[in-house]
C-alpha positions, 0 to 999 in steps of 0.5 A: 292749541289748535293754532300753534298747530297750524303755524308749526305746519305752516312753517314746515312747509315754508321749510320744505319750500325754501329748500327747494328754491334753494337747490334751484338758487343758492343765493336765493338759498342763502338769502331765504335761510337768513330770513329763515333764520330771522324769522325762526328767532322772531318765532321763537322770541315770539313763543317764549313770550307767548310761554311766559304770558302763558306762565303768568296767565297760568300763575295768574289764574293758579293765584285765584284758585290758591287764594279760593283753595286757601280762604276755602280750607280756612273757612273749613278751618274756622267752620270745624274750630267754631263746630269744636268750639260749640261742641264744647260750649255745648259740654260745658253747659251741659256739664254745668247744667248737670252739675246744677241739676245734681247741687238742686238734687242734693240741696232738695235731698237735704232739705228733705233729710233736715224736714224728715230729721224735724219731723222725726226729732218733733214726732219724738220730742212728742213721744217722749212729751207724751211718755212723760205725762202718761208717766207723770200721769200714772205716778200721779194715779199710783200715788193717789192709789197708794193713798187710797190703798193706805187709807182703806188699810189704814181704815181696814186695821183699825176696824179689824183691830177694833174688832179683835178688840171687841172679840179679845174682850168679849173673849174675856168676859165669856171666860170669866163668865164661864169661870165663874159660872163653873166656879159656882157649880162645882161650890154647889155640886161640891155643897150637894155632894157632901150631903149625898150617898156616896155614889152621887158624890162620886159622880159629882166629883167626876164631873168637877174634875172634867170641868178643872181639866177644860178650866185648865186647857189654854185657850188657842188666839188667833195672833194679829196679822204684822210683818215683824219676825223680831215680834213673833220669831225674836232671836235667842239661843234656844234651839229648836229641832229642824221639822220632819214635815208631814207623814211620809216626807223626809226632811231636806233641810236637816244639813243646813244648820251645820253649814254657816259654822263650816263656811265660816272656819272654810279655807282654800286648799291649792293643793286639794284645789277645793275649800276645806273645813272642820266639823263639830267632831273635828274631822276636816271635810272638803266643801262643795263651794266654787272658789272664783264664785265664792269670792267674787260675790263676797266682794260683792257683798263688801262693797255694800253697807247694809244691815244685812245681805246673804246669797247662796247659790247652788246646782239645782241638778245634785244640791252642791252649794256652790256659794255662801255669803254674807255681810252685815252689822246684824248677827244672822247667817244664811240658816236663819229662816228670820226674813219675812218670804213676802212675794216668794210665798207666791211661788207655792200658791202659784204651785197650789193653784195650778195643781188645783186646776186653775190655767196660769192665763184665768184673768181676775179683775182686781182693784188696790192691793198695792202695799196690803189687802182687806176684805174690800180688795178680796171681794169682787166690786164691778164698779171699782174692779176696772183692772184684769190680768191673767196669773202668769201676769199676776206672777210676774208682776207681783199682783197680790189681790190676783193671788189673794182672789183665786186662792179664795176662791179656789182653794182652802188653807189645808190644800195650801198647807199642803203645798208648803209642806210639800216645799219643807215648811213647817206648818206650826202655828207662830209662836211666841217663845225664841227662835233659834238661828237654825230654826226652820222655814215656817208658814203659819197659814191661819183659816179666817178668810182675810188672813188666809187671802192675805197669806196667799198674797205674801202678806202672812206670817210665813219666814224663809231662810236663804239656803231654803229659798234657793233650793225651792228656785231649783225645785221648780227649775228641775222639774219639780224634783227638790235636791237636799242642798249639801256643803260637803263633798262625798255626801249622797243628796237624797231628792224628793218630787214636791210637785208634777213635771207640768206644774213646774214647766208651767210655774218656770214659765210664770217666773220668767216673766218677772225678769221680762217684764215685772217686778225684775225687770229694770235689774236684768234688762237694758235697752229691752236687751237681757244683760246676761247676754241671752242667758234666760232667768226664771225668778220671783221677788219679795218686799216687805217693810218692817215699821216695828220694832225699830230699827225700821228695816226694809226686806227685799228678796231674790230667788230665780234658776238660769238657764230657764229651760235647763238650770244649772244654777239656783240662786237666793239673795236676801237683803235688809236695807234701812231708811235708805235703799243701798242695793235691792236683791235682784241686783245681788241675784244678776250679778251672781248670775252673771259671775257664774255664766262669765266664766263658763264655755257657751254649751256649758252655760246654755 
């Protein structure tokens, strides 16, 4: 720079200098301003040869700086393509790594859920292993009980009958005995008296007509403990007038004799929207029955083959029959008090005790009694008394010596008695003439310690008609208050208190018990759940084999009101199945049940 700077000046001087000699010479001008000339054409030649050096050195130089600049931003290029690349690699891997973290998890999950899946199948395989031995194992326990119970029955009737056989004939001998002792008396008095005064023979003849008055008085035997009604009530034509009860009790049975005739000749009436019928006198009379109810628990009972089946349900609140039903080869209706009350009996022992004080939870240890009770069973032995259970439990679960014990101890056959006088049933010792179709319900409840304990139990002579045994349901389920059960509509019911408010609420509770958890359990529960969904059931069972005469006949029973805490129906079935079961009476009693709740709106039916 500094260079091309001096030459400039250098040759504006030599410029200046020229122009002057030129003024001084003009040939000397001329001269110099051809070499001039020539000079500044070396000079400019000379500059476009330095300009192009320096174009090239400049393109020379700028060609590095390009070449850097390029291979620079190339190497960026590949540093930040190699940084993406890494950066994806690393994603990826990490995605990958993630990815087999969560598969690892998942399997480890699996694994967990397959070993937490074999333990809970081995732990529930194991469950139901041990069930079914604790099960094997109490069959095999209740099988041997059974046996032993039926051996110590067994060995209990026949000692019993041996000695009511020893009694009976010493009984016979005593009053042939006494016969023939009050036969030789009176030949002798007679004898004396002829030679006597006349006052002495009128006095000797006195006596001898006391003595052929108590010969003449039919001695009273106590009949042996069967569950055969055909041996003690056989069936006949012979009526016998319903029972008035005790002194002060009215009779709430006196419109149940009529009601099997009116349902039989019972035809449905669209346009009065109600059965009607025709009495004895002939006047028609509209009946109380609930039309959907009515026929569908007669074809109910059409689907079942059995000697003979009956339900009968009514309102406990106002006594309306709101079903009556039957089937069967046999010729008995829903009137007839034929069928042994076994269990049931043990809802007026129930009443008995608890109006005599006893808690529903006293517990009593017992042993046996399945299937009978000796005096074995009514006595206490620590050494084979190994189960206890409370009343209510007793209750449920149909414990017979728990009731025979209690009722030994705690009351006496006139406060049972009572009781079943205060439910309608004749006190009447069993008899050995006919009973009529429409007899009343009997309980013959005997004073000797073993029958009695058996009668507490169920195991007595005591016989229930259905319609009795829904209407005994409903007393307990309206606060004790029994309704008289009417068939015709228009009729007043009268009512009658047998027993306390608390008594019933207690007795309601005990009976609910049998469908929770006892003797009916399996009939009104599935899976732990009610199948009257929620519908609560209070009720009591009753089975009883009859082996004589033949056939062999098998009785089961049903009585029970729903809802528990505020009944609005009660219900009775009975069913006599032969050798071979067809149907058990809680089922007839759920099904029922069930009939009548399907239909209601939900607040009606709770």
């Amino acid at each position: 720079m500094h260079l091309s700077l001096r030459r400039r000046c250098t040759a504006a001087i030599g410029l200046v200098l020229a122009a002057a000699v030129a003024t001084l010479t003009p040939s000397v001008a001329e001269a110099r301003r051809s070499e001039e000339r020539t000079e500044e054409t070396r000079r400019e030649k000379h500059r476009d040869e330095k300009r192009s050096d320096r174009r090239e050195k400049d393109r020379d130089e700028k060609r590095p700086d390009r070449r850097d600049k390029d291979r620079d931003e190339k190497r960026a290029d590949r540093r930040e393509k190699d940084r993406d690349e890494k950066r994806a690699d690393r994603r990826e891997k990490d995605h990958d790594g993630k990815r087999a973290d969560r598969r690892e998890k998942d399997r480890d999950e699996k694994r967990a859920d397959r070993r937490e899946k074999d333990r809970d199948e081995k732990r529930a395989d194991r469950r139901e292993k041990d069930r079914d031995e604790r099960r094997s194992d109490r069959r095999e326990k209740d099988r041997d009980e059974r046996r032993s119970d039926r051996r110590e029955k067994d060995r209990d009737e026949r000692r019993s009958d041996r000695r009511e056989k020893d009694r009976d004939e010493k009984r016979a001998d005593r009053r042939e005995k006494d016969r023939d002792e009050k036969r030789d008396d009176r030949r002798a008095r007679v004898a004396a008296a002829e030679s006597a005064p006349r006052e002495t023979h009128e006095g000797s003849r006195r006596t001898a007509a006391r003595h052929d008055e108590a010969r003449a008085t039919p001695a009273v035997l106590a009949l042996p403990l069967t569950a055969s009604t055909a041996t003690i009530f056989p069936p006949s034509a012979t009526a016998l007038a319903p029972p008035q009860g005790r002194a002060g009790r009215e009779n709430l049975l006196s419109q149940v004799p009529e009601m099997p005739a009116l349902v039989a000749s019972a035809r449905w009436s669209p346009q009065r929207g109600a059965y009607t019928s025709r009495k004895a006198d002939g006047r028609e009379v509209e009946l109380t029955l609930d039309h959907d109810l009515q026929e569908q628990v007669r074809q109910m009972l059409s689907r079942y083959d059995v000697p003979y089946a009956s339900v009968v349900a009514i309102d406990p609140r106002d006594g309306r029959i709101l079903s009556l039903a039957e089937t069967g080869t046999e010729r008995v209706d829903a009137a007839s008090a034929r069928f042994p009350a076994a269990s049931v009996f043990k809802i007026v022992t129930g009443a008995a005790l608890l109006e005599a004080g006893i808690p529903a939870e006293t517990e009593v240890c017992f042993h046996g009694g399945a299937r009978s009770i000796g005096m074995s069973e009514l006595r206490d032995n620590p050494a084979l008394d190994h189960r206890c259970e409370s009343l209510s439990t007793a209750m449920g679960k149909s414990l017979n010596v728990v009731f025979g014990k209690l009722a030994s101890r705690s009351l006496d056959a006139g406060a049972l008695r009572d009781m079943a006088s205060r439910f309608f049933f004749t006190d009447a010792p069993a008899s050995t003439s006919s009973m009529s179709p429409v007899a009343a319900s009997r309980a013959y409840i005997p004073d000797d310690a073993l029958g009695f304990g058996r009668t507490a139990a169920g195991f007595g002579k005591v016989f229930l008609s259905p319609v009795h045994g829904a209407m005994l349901a409903g007393a307990v389920g309206n606060h004790g208050m029994a309704v008289e059960p009417h068939l015709v509509k228009g009729v007043g019911p009268r009512s009658q208190r047998v027993v306390s408010e608390s008594t019933s609420a207690e007795l309601a509770r005990m009976m609910q018990r049998t469908v929770t958890e006892g003797t009916a359990r399996k009939a009104f529960r599935a899976e732990g759940r009610s199948v009257l969904n929620g519908v609560t059931v209070a009720g009591k069972t009753g089975s009883l084999s009859d082996h004589a005469p033949l056939p062999f006949k098998d009785y089961s029973w049903f009585v029970g009101f729903a809802p528990a805490e505020n009944p609005r129906i009660a219900v009775a079935a009975v069913v006599v199945n032969g050798l071979k079961w067809k149907v058990k009476a809680p089922v007839l009693a759920r099904e029922t049940l069930a009939a009548h709740f399907d239909r209601r709106p939900a607040g009606e039916s709770h």
